[in-house]
N, C-alpha and C positions, 0 to 999 in steps of 0.2 A: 419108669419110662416118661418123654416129654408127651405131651399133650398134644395129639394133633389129629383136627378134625375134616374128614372131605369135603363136608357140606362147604367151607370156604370157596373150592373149586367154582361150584356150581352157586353158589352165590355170585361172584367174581363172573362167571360166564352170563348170568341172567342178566347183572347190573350192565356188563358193556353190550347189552343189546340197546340200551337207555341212548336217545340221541345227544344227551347233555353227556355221558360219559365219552361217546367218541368225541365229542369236539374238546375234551380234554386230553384224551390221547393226542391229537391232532397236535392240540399244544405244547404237550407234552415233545413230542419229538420235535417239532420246533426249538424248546430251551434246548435240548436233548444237543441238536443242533449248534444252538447259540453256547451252549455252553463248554462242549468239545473241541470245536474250531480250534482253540490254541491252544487244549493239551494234547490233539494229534499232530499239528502242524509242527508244534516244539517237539515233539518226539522224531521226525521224518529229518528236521533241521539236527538234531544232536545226532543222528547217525549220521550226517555230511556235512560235520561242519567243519571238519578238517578239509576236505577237497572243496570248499565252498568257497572260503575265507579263513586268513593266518589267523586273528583273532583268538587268544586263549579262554577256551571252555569256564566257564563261571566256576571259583572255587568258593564251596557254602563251608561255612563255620561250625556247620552241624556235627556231632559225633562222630558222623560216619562218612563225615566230607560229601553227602547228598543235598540236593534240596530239601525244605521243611516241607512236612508233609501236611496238608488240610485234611482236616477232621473234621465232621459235619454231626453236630448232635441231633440226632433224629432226621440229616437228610436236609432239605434247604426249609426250617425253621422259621428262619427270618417272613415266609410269607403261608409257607401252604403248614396245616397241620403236621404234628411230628411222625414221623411215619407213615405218614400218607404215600402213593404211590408218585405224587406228583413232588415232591418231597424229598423221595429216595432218586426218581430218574433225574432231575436236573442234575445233581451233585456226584452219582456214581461213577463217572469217568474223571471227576477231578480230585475225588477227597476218598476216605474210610470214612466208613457210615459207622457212626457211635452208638448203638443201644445200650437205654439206661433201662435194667430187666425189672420187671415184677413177675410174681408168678402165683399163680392161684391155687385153689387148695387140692385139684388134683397135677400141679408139678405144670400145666403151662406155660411155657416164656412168652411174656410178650412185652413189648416196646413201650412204656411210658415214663418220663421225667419225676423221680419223687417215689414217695410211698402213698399218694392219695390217688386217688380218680378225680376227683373233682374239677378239678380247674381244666384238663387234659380232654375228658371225654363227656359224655349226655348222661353219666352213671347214673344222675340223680332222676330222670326220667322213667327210667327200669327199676330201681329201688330209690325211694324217697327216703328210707330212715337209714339214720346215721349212726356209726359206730365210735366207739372211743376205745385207742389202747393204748399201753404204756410204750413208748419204741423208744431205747438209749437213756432211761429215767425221764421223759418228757409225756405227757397225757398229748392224745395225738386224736382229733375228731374228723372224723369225713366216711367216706368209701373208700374200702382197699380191696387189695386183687386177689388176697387170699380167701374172698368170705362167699368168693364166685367160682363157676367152673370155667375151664375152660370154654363150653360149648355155651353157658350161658354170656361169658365173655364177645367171642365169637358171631355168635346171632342179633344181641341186644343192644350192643356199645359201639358206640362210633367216635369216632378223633374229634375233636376242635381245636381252636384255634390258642394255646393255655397262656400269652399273655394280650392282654385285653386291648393294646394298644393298635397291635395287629391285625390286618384284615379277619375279616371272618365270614367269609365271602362262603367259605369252605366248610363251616361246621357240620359235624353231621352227615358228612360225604364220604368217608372212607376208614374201614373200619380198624380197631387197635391191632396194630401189626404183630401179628405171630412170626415167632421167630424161625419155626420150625417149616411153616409155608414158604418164609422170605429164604431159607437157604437150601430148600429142597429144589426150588426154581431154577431152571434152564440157565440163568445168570445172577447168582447173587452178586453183591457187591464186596468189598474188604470189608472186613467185619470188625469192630471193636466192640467188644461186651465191657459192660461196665456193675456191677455190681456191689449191694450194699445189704443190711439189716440183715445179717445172720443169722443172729440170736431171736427175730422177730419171726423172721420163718421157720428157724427152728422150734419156737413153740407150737407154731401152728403145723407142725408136722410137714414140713416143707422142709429137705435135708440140701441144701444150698450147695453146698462142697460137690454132693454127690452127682445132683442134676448136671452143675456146669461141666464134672468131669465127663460128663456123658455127653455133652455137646461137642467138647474137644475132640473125643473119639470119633463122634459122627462126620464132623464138618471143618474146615476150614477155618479159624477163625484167626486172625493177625493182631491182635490183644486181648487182652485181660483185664480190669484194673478194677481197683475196691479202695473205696477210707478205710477197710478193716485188715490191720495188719495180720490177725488170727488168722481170716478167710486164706492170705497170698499166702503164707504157709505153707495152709492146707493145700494148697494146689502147688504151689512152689518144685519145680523137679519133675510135675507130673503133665506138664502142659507143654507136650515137644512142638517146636515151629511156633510157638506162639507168645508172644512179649505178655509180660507180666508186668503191671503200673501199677505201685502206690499214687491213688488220687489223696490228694490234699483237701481235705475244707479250710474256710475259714481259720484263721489262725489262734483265735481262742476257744472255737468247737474242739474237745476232747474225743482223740481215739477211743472206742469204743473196747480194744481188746490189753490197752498198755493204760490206757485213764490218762495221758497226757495229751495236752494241747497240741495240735500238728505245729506251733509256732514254736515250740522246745522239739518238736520228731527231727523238723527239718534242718537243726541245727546238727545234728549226728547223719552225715549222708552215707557215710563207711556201713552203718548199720543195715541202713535198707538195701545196701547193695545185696545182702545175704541173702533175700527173698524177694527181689523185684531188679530189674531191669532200668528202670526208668520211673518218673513222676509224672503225674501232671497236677497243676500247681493254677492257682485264681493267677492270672496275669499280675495280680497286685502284689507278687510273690516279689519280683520281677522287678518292674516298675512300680513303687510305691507311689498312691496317690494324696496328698494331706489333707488336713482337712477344709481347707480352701479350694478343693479339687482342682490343682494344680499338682505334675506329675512332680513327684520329690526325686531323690537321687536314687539313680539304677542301684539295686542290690549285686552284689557278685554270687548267683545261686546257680546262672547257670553255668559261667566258669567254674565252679568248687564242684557242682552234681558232674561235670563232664570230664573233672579232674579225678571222679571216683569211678568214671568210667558208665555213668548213669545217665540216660537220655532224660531232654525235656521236654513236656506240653506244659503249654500254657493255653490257659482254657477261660470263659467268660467273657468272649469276642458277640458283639451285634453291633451291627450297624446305627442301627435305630436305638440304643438304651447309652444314655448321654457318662461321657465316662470321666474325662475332664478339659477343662479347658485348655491345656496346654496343645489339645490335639484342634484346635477349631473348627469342631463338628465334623471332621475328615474322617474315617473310617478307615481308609488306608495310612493318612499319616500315625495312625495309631501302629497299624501292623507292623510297618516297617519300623520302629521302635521294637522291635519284635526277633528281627529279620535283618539287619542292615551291619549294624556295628558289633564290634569285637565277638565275642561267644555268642554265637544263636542259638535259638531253641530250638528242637528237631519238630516241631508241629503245634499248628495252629488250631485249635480247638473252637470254632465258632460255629452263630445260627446262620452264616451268613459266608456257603464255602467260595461264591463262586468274587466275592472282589477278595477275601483271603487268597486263592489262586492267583488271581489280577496282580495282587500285591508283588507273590512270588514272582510270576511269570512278567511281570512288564516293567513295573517299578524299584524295585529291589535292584542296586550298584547300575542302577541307569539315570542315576539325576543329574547326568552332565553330559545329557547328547542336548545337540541342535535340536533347533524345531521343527517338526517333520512333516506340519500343512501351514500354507499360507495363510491364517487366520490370525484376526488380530486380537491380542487378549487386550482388554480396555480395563482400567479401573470405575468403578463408580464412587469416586471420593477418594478414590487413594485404597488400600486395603483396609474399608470401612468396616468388614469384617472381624479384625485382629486389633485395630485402633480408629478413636474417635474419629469418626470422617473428615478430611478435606483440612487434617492437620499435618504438622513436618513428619512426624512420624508416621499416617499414614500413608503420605508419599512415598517417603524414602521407604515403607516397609512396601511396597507394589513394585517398586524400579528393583527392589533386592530378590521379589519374588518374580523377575521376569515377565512385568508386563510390558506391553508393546507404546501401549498411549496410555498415560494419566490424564485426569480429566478433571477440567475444576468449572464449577455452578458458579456464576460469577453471581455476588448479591455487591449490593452499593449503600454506603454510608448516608446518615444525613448531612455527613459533610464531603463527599461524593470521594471516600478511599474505595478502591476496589478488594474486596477478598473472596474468597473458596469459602461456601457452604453448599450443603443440602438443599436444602432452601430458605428463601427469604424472613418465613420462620422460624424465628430464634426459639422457641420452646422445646424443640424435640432434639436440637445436636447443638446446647448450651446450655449452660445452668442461668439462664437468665429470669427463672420464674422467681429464683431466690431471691434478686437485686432489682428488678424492674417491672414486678405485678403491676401497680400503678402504670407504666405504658401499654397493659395491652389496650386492643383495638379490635372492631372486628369491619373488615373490609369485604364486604362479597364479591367483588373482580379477583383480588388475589383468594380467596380460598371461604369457604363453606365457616372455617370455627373461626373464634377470637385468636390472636397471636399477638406476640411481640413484634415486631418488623424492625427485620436491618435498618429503613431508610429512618425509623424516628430516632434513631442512636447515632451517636457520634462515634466511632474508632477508638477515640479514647475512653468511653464509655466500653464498646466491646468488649476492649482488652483487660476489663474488670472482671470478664465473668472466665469459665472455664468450658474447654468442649467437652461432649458428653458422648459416649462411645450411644450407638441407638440399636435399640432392641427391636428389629421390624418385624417377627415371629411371636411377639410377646414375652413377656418376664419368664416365663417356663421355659425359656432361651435366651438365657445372658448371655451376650459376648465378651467376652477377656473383661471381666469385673475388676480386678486388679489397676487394669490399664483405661478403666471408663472415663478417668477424667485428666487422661495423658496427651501432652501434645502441646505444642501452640497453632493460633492460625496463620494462616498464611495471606497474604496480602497477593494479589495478582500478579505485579512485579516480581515479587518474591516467586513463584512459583515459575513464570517465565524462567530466571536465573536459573531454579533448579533443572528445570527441563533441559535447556540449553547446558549445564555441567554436567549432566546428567548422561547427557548426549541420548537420552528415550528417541524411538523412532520419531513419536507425534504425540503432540496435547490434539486434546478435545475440550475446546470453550463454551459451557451451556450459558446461553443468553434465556433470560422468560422476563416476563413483568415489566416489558421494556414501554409499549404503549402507555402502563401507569404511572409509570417512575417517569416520564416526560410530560404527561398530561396534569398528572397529580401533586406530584414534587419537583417536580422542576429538573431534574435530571437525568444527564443524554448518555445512558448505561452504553447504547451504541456507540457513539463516539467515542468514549472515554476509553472502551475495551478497545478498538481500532488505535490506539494514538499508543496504548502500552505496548499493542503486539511491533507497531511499528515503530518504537523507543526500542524495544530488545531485537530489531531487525527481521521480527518473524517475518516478514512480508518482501523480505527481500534475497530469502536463501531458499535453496531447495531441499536441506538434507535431513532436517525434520517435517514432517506432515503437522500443517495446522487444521483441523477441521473445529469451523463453527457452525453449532448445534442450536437449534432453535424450533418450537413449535410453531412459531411464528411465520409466516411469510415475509413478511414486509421486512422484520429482522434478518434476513436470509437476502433480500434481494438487494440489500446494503453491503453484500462483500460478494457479488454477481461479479464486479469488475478487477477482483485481483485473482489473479490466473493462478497463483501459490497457494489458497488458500481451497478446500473443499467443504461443500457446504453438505450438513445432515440434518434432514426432518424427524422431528420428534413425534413420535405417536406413541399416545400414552391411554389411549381409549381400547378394547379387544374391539376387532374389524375379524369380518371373515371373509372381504373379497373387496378386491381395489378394481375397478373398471378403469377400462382404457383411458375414458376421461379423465379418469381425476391419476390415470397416474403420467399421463401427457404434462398435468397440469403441475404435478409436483416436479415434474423432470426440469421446468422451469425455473424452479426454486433453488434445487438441491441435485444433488451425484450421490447422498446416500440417503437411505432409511436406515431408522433404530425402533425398532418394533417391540413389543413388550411378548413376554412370554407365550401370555394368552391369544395373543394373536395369531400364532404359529403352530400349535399342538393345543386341543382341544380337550381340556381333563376335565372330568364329573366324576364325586365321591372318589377322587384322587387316585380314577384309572383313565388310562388316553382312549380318549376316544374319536379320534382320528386328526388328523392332519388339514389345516386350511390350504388353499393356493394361493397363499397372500403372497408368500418369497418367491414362489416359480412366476406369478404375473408380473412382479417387480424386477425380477433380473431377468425374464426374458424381455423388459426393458432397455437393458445395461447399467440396472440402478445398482449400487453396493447397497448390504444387509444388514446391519451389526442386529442383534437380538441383546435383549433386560430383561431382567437383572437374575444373573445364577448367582445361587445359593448353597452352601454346604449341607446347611441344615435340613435333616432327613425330614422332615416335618414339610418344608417345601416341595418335597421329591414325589412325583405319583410314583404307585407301589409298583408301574412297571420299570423302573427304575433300580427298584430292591434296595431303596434308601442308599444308592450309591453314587453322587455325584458323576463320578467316572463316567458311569452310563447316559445321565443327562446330559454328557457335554460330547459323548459322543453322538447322541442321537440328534443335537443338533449342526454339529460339524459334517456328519456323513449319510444322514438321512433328507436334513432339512438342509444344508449347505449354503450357510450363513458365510457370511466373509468376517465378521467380529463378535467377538462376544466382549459382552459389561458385565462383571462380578465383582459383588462384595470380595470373593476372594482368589486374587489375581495367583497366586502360589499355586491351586488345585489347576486351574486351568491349566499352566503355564509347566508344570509335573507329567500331566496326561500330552499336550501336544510335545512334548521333549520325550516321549517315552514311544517304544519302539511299538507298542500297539497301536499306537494311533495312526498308525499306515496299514489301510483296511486288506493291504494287498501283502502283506509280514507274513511273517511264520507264524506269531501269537500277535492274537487283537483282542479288543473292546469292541464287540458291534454293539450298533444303535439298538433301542427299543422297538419295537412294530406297536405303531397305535392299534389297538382294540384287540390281539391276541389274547392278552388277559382276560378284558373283559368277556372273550366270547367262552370262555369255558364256565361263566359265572350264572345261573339258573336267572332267568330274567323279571324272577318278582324278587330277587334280592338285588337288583342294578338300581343305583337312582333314578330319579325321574329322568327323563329323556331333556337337555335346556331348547332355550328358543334358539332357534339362527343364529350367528352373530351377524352385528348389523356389516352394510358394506363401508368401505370408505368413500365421502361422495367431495365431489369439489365444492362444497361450501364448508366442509371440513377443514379443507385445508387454505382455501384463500380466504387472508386476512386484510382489513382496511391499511391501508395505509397509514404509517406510525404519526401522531400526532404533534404539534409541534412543542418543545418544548417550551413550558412559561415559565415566568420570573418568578422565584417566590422572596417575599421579604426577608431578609437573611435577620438573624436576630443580632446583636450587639456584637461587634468582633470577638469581645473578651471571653464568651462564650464557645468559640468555637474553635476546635483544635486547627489547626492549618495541617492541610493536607501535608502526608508525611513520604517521604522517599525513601527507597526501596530498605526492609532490614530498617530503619529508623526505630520501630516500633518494638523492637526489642530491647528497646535501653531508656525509653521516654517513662516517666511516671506524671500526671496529674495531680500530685497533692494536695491541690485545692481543692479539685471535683472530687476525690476520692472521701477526703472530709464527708462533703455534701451527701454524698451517695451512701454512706454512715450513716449520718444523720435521718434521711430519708429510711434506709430500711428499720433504723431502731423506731422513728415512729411510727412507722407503718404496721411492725411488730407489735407495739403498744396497742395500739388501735383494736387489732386482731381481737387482741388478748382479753381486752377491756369487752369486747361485744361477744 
């Protein structure tokens, strides 16, 4: 018989007397809420969608011509413990809930990932000594489920959180889920059992075959699935209603009951069809990744397995565990490699069901609708993301992924050419430390460290070095390594042109450093930018948007007088509140604000902690909003988000109701506004995050500290003295100095002489190094 104890009941009753457990219920039906929305809405629409609209019904690739189905390992993984209740409810209306069984040594099932306790639950609390055994010829150390009973199970053990990276807000809160409580319950969910170590319970008097046959009997269950071809057998024929899956490991992990590698099973798929149904298989089955973590050439497994008439999972899906760079940190564009082209798999296997859902329901043969809110997707550098910022290739890779305005940081030469960077220094988006140590500097107006600076370089100098893709999350977040030192740059003329062939709605021109560059070096950034836009006509049409961008005032109120052009205020400090003054005061400046992230949505220990009034006091000005800089990378994401971009860019389109958004990565943006959830009023949506929902179901001596205020924004923030006048500076010898170059020029120019020099220079500078 299974194991099953009442005391659970009446634990379960005592604990939700606790006021921290209702306000997770609370929450609970909230996601419960948030997460249903649009697979009831998609259900009420596919029964009318004939009398609605001609439009033909989606046909999926799947075996069985349905949608893929989400599979949830342990319930939503990705954030709450596995098996927790908070875990199982998010996900049960969208996915089959995956149990991977352990069972103790009088025969209870219960829910944990693996054969140890350790990493999963507090075991080592309850028993500190550790055991060692043989499992599959491997010496195997920790706590395991068989050496417990049931009821000590039960009473003592509680879930955590089992990869480390993860909140763990939760540990300790909700205890290892019984299989036999979760399906005697008023509503279980679909059920996949997954099962493993045979041979290891059968030593310990645990008859594996036997139990599961018993749970078939009892309960409902809608799969099966084991690495042990022996186990599927045994149960093979005897399991009515219920799909039976050979799981795959690893492709050099040997089967336990054949002694071959699953990388020689999979190659015979006629075979398994005798005792299984279907597979499920590491996505890498699939999509091979190399060893440059870059996606290698799709294999044909799922065409051959569906040619034998055998379904496929594909399994090893999270959000958050970095997989390769071909996907750039998207999570969805992963899935849909999944989902999208020729043979599909029949289900998704991740910790992470509800953007797998997302994937299916919104994104999936919808990436060629219109835009469906009036928001402007903006580049910051071009797709600085995918390639070196503020080069040809990140242009042209932003305009290909549908953004609205690209945008270029004008910096200036010291022989006054204009081009696109980051900013003014050259150290972090050039390889200039290689060829021009000896010019750093350190300026305290322009910036806090030492740098290199555009203005001490000549253009022909520049174009010596190479741009350098930038890691703004740190090295433990490369972006597209391959393509880091891809690209040329772009000259401001140059970028004009493109725009203008380009036919983009609008550039965005960031002016800064404008006061020094005339005070200091002698050059009028302002005027020089003013005489190109009006050399390429920008000033004289209206079919592209010019907005110039400036923290500046004084730079801003130098294009007051051209009625084509709109001007936007940079704020680059977090503000938690704009008073009337000072935004009377900016209204004089500027028609837009670009406000930084943190000034918008307030996160501590990377959960929201509520929402500023900085955007509602601004636009019930009539000012425009753009918000900076989104990001893919789950690492930038707070965890009410579920490391899912998708949800960030909802929650500031339809909570906070931005009119533009700046992202590294213009594709993601530009994917979710084309896609049919992003209309809150659809059959299936994306809704926003709610600040502090998470945090409120989180015990309040595990919350960060509480921060200070953020400050306001006051009007000496924003009015700036008047620009200085430009001085003369002594030019050095002509022969010296490149003469400024017209437009595209700088593709075909070499230096040969300086290029020598600058040889010379780094070989002895090397010398030098070397010598001290």
């Amino acid at each position: 018989m299974i194991f099953f104890d009442t005391s659970i009941l009446n634990k379960h009753i005592e604990l939700m007397k606790n006021k921290l457990l209702m306000l997770r219920s609370l929450f609970l039906v909230l996601l419960l809420i948030h997460a249903t929305l649009a697979t009831q809405k998609l259900s009420l629409s596919s029964l009318s969608t004939s009398s609605r609209i001609s439009s033909p019904t989606k046909i999926w690739s799947t075996l069985s011509g349905s949608k893929p189905v989400v599979v949830a390992r342990g319930g939503f993984t990705g954030l709450f413990p596995e098996g927790s209740k908070e875990a199982i409810g998010i996900s049960k209306e969208i996915s089959i809930f995956l149990c991977n069984l352990q069972f103790t040594k009088d025969a209870g099932a219960f829910c944990v990932t693996g054969i140890k306790l350790d990493n999963a639950t507090n075991i080592a609390t309850f028993d500190p000594k550790l055991k060692t055994y043989k499992i599959n010829g491997r010496d195997v150390q920790g706590h395991f489920m068989v050496d417990y009973t049931g009821a000590q199970i039960d009473h003592n053990v509680t879930m955590n959180q089992a990869i480390f990276s993860r909140p763990s807000f939760y540990d300790g809160m909700s205890p290892v889920l019984n299989v036999d409580g979760l399906l005697s319950g008023k509503s279980p969910p679909r059920l996949w059992l997954n099962v493993q170590y045979e041979a290891f319970y059968n030593e310990h008097g645990v008859k594996l075959v036997d139990i599961v046959l018993e749970m078939l009997r009892l309960y409902k269950i809608d799969f099966v699935s084991s690495p042990e071809i022996g186990f599927l057998r045994s149960i093979n024929g005897k399991a009515k209603n219920t799909k039976v899956i050979l799981q795959f490991l690893s492709a050099n992990d040997h089967e336990p009951t054949t002694k071959q590698p699953y990388g020689s099973i999979v190659k015979d798929l006629a075979a398994i069809k005798s005792y299984a149904l279907g597979i499920m298989v590491p996505k890498e089955y699939i999509c091979p990744i190399k060893p440059d973590k870059y996606m290698g050439t799709p294999t044909t497994l799922v065409y051959d397995a569906h040619k034998q008439g055998l379904e496929v999972y594909a399994s090893g899906f999270a959000n958050d565990l970095f997989s390769s760079y071909s996907y750039n940190y998207d999570p969805t564009a992963e899935y849909l490699q999944f989902i999208e082209k020729g043979e599909i798999v029949d289900g998704l296997v991740t910790d992470f069901p509800l953007t797998a859902s997302n994937s299916i329901a919104c994104f999936a043969q919808n990436n060629t609708l219109p835009k469906k809110e009036p928001v402007f997707i903006i580049s910051n550098n071009g797709a600085s993301g995918v390639y070196p910022g503020s080069t040809d290739l990140a242009y042209q890779k932003a305009i290909d992924d549908g953004v609205d305005i690209i945008d270029c940081s004008v910096q200036m030469t010291k022989d006054g050419i204009l081009f696109c960077l980051n900013t003014v220094d050259l150290m972090a988006d050039t390889t200039a430390m290689t060829k021009f140590m000896s010019r750093t500097s350190n300026i305290p107006e322009i910036q806090p460290k030492t740098g290199i600076f555009s203005f001490d370089l000549t253009w022909n100098e520049i174009q010596t070095l190479q741009p350098q893709i930038a890691s703004p999350l740190g090295m433990d977040f490369q972006r597209n390594p391959a393509d880091k030192n891809s690209g040329k740059f772009v000259t401001l003329s140059e970028f004009l042109e493109l725009a203008k062939a380009k036919a983009v709605t609008g550039i965005l021109i960031n002016i800064e450093n404008a006061a020094y560059l005339a005070s200091k070096k002698g050059l009028d950034i302002v005027a020089a930018i003013s005489t190109a836009l009006s050399n390429a006509t920008f000033d004289k049409q209206a079919t592209q948007q010019v907005l110039i961008q400036s923290d500046d005032s004084s730079v801003l109120s130098k294009y007051k007088d051209i009625p084509s052009y709109k001007r936007v205020f940079l704020v680059e400090d977090k503000i938690g509140d704009v008073p009337k003054q000072t935004v009377d005061e900016i209204k004089k400046y500027a028609e837009i604000v670009n406000l930084p992230k943190s000034s918008i949505v307030k996160v501590s220990g990377s959960l929201l902690t509520g929402m500023t009034k900085v955007v509602k006091e601004l636009k019930d000005a009539n000012l425009t909003v753009f918000v900076h800089t989104l990001r893919n990378e789950f690492i930038s994401l707070a965890f009410d988000y579920w490391s899912d971009p998708n949800v960030e860019i909802a929650t500031y389109i339809h909570s906070v109701k931005v009119d533009g958004i700046v992202t590294d990565f213009p594709a993601t943006t530009s994917r979710y506004l084309r896609s049919q959830c992003s209309d809150p009023n659809n059959v299936a949506t994306i809704l926003p995050a709610q600040a502090c929902e998470l945090q409120s179901t989180i015990p309040p001596t595990l919350l960060p500290p509480s921060e200070a205020p953020l400050p306001p924004l006051k009007v000496e923030n924003v009015v700036d003295p008047p620009l200085p006048a430009v001085i003369t500076v002594n030019a050095p010898p002509s022969s010296t100095i490149a003469p400024p170059l017209p437009s595209g020029a700088w593709k075909n120019v070499v230096n040969h002489g300086f290029s020598l020099v600058v040889i010379i220079v780094v070989v002895t500078t090397t010398t030098t190094s070397l010598t001290l």
